[in-house]
N, C-alpha and C positions, 0 to 999 in steps of 0.2 A: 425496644423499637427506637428509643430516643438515642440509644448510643450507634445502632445506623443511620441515625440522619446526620449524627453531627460526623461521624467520619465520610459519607458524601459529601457534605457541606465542605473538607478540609480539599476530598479529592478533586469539587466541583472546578474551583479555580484556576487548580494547574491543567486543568482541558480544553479550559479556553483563552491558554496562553497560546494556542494551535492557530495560526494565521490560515489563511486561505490561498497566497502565498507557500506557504508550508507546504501544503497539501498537495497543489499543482505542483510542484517540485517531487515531491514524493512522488506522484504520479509519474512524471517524465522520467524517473530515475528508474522507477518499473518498468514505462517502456523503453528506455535502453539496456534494461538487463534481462528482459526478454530478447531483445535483438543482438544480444553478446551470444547469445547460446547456439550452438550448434551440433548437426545431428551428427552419427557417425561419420555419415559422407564427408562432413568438413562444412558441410550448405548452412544456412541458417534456418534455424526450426518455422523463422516468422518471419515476413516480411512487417514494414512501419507501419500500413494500413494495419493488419490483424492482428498483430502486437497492439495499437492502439485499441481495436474494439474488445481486444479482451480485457486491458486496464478502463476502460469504459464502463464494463459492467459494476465495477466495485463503486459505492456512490461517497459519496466525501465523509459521510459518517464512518464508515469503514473506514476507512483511510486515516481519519482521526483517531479511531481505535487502536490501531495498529502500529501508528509512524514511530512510536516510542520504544517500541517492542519486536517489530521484525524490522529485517533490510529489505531493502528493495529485491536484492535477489535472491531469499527467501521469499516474499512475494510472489516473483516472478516462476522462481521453482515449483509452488503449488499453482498457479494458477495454470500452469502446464502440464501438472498434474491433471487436473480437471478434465 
């Protein structure tokens, strides 16, 4: 047990090198690559209103989870998945 705390202990710090700043950026950059995509027709899949509410749902812990490990539009690819 003591050799998982002390490797959280290692991972703890570099998570909350993650600004809040950071975050809002990673968000925005979701929802501009939700609003890069487009359907067959050529239209866009989103408009900025609904593009926002769906990067809305993810809440900043996710988002910290994630900033280091996916892109934005890998993101934005499943969240349209959904």
């Amino acid at each position: 047990m003591s050799a998982f705390f002390c490797k959280f202990v290692i991972v703890k710090p570099y998570l909350l090198q993650i600004t809040m700043q950071q975050i809002d950026d990673y968000r925005e950059a979701i929802v501009q690559a939700l609003l890069q995509k487009h359907g067959d027709d050529g239209l866009p899949v989103l408009i900025e209103r609904d593009a926002r509410k769906l990067v809305d749902q993810l809440t900043d812990e996710e988002l910290e989870d994630g900033i280091d490990f996916n892109t934005a539009e890998e993101v934005a690819d499943w969240l349209l998945e959904d």
